[in-house]
C-alpha positions in Angstrom: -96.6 -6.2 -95.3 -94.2 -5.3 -98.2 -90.8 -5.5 -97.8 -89.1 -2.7 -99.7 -85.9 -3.7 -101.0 -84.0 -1.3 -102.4 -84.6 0.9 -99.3 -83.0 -2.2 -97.4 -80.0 -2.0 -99.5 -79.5 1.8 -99.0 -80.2 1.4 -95.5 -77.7 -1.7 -95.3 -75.3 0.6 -97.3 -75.5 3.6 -94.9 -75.3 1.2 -92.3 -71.9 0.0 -93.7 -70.6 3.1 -94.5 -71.3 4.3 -90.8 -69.5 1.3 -89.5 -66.4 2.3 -92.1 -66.3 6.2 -91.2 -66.8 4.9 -87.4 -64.3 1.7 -87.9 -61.7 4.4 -89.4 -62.3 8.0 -88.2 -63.5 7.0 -84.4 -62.9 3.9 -83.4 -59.3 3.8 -84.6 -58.0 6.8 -82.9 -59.7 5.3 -79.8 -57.8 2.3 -80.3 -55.0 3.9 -79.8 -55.8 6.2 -77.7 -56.3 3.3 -75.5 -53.5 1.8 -76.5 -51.2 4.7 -75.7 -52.9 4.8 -72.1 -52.5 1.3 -71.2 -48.6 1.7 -72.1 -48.4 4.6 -70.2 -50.2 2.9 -67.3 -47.7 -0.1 -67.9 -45.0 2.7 -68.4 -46.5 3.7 -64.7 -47.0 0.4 -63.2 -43.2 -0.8 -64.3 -42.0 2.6 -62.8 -43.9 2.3 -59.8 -42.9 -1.2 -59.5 -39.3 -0.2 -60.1 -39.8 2.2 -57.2 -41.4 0.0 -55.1 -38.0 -2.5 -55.2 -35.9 0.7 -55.3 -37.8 1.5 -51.7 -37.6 -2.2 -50.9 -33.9 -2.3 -51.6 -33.7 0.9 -49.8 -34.9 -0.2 -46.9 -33.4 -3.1 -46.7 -30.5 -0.8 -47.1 -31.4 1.3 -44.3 -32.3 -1.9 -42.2 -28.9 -3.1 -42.2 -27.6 -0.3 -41.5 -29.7 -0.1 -38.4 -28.8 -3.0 -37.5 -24.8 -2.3 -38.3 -25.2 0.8 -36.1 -27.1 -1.2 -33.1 -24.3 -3.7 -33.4 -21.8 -1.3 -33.1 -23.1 0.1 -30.8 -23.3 -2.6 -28.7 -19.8 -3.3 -29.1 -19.2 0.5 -28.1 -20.8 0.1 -25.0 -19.7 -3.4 -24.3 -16.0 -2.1 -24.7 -16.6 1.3 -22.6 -18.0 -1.5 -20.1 -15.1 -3.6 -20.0 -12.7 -0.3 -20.1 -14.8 1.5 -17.3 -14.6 -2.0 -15.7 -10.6 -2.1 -15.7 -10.5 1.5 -15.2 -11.9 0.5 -12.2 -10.2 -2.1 -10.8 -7.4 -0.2 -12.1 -8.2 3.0 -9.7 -9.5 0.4 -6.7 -6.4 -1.5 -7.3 -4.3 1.3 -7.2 -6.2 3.3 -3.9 -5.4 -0.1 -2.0 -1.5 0.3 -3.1 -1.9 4.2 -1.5 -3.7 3.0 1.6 -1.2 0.3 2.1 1.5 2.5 1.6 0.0 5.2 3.8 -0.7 2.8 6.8 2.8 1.7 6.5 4.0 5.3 6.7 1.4 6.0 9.2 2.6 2.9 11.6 6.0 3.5 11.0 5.4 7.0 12.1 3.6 5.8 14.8 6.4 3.1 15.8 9.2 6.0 15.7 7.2 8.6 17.8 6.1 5.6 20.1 9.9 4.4 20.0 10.8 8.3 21.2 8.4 8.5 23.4 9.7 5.5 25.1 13.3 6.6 25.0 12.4 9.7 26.3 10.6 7.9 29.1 13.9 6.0 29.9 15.9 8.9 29.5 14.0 11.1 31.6 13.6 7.7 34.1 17.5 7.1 33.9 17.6 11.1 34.7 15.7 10.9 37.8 17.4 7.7 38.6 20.7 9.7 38.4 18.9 12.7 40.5 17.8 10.0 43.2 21.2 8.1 43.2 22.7 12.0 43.6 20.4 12.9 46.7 20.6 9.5 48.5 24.3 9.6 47.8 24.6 12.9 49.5 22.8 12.0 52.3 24.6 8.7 53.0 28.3 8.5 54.3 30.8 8.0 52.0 32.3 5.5 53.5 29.0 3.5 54.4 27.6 3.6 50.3 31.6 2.6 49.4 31.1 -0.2 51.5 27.9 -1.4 50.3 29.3 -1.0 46.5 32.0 -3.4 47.4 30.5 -6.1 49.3 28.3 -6.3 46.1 32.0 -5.7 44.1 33.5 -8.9 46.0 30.2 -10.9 45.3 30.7 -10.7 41.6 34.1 -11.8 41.9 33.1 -14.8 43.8 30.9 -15.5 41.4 33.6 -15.4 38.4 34.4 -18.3 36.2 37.5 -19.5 37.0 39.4 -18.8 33.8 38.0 -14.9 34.6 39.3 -15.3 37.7 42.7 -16.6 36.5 42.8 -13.8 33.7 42.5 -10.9 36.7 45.0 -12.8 38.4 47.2 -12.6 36.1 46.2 -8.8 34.7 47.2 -7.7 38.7 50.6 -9.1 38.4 51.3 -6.4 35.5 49.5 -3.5 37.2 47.0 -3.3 34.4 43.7 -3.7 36.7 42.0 -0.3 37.3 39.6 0.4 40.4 37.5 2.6 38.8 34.9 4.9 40.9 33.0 7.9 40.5 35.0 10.5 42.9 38.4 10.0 44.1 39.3 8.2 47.2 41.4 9.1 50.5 43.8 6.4 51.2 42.0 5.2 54.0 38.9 3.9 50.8 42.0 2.7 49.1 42.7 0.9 51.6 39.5 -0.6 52.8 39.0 -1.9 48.6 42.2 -3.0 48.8 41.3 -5.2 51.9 38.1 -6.1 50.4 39.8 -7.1 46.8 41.9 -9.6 48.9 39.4 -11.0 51.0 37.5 -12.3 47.3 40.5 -13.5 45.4 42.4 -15.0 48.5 45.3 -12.8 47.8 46.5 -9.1 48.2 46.2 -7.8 44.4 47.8 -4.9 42.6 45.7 -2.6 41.2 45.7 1.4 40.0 42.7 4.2 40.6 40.8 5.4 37.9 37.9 7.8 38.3 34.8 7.9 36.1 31.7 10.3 37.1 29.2 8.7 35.1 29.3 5.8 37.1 27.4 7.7 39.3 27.7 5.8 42.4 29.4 2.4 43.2 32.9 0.8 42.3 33.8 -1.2 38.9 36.9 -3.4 38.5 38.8 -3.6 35.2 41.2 -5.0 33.2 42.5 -5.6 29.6 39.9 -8.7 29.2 37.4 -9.0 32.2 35.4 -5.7 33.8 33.2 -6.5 36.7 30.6 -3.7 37.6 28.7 -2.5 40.5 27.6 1.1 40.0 24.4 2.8 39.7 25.1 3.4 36.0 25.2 -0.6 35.3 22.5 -0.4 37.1 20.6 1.7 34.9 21.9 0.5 31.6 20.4 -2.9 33.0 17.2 -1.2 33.3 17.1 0.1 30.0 17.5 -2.9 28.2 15.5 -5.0 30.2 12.6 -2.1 29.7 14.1 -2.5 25.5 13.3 -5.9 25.8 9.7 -5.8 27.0 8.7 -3.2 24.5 10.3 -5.5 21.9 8.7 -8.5 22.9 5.3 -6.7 23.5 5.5 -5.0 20.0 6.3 -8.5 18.7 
């Protein structure tokens, strides 16, 4: 086989010159063709990168704020919990002070319309005491209940303390003890308390007549210091603050 030179060269030649007009009209503008597109796709990876921590930062962002707003709003609630809370006590605190207050009214109430119920018990007692004493009195003799009023009269003065005794003594001497009853009496009753009156002290005594209704019945002895009763009203007044007494001891 025989090599042909020359056509080599001008076939190495051609070659060469392809390569050239490739190297310069192809290939370069390839080149940087490529070129331009891998800075663009940097261009796109630094943007996208910057995006990607702009997003990163932004929800980091947002995270904290969630988290800000959670805390808060714990705090909210925990404070509308303690405020509801003392509200609360507050209100239960306060409806105690009102029920308090109201049973207090309400057993005070109670005390005064028990207390007026009792009175008017003893009242209308000491009135049908009084209507009684009035009915027996008017069917007994005058001079029989006098007599009874003063045998209980003289008792009493038997029953005196000496320096009582001593004082009423001393009160007759000047006139200034009274015989007080509730109707007037004849001179024959003045007569039979005068009798009586020295029969207890042991000596005829002075005395003046005084008459007071509301004794009802019965015959009272005073003077300036000392009065010794027997009547229907001490009677009754005893009565009423002995039935005074048990309710206050029973409501103690």
């Amino acid at each position: 086989m025989r090599i042909d030179w020359w056509t080599l060269a001008l076939q190495t030649v051609n070659v060469l010159i392809l390569i050239w007009i490739l190297a310069r009209f192809f290939f370069r503008p390839i080149a940087d063709i490529v070129a331009r597109r891998q800075e663009e796709a940097n261009n796109l990876l630094s943007e996208a990168a910057a995006t990607r921590q702009a997003a990163d930062e932004a929800r980091a962002a947002v995270d904290k704020m969630r988290a800000d707003i959670q805390s808060e709003r714990d705090r909210l609630i925990a404070e509308a919990r303690t405020a509801a809370q003392s509200e609360k006590q507050h209100r239960v605190a306060q409806a105690a002070a009102d029920i308090a207050k109201l049973r207090g009214e309400l057993e005070a109430a109670i005390a005064r319309e028990r207390e007026a119920a009792e009175q008017a018990v003893i009242a209308r007692a000491s009135e049908l005491a009084v209507q009684i004493a009035e009915r027996l009195l008017a069917r007994c003799p005058p001079a029989l209940s006098l007599a009874v009023f003063l045998d209980g009269l003289c008792q009493e003065l038997r029953a005196l303390r000496s320096d009582a005794r001593e004082s009423l003594m001393a009160a007759t001497a000047d006139r200034l003890v009274a015989v007080v009853t509730a109707a007037p009496l004849s001179n024959e009753q003045v007569e039979q308390v005068r009798r009586a009156l020295k029969e207890a002290f042991g000596s005829d005594i002075a005395f003046k007549c005084r008459v007071d209704p509301s004794l009802i019945a019965g015959v009272e002895l005073h003077s300036r210091d000392t009065i010794v009763r027997n009547s229907w009203r001490a009677d009754l007044e005893r009565i009423g603050e002995e039935l005074n007494r048990v309710n206050y001891l029973q409501e103690s």
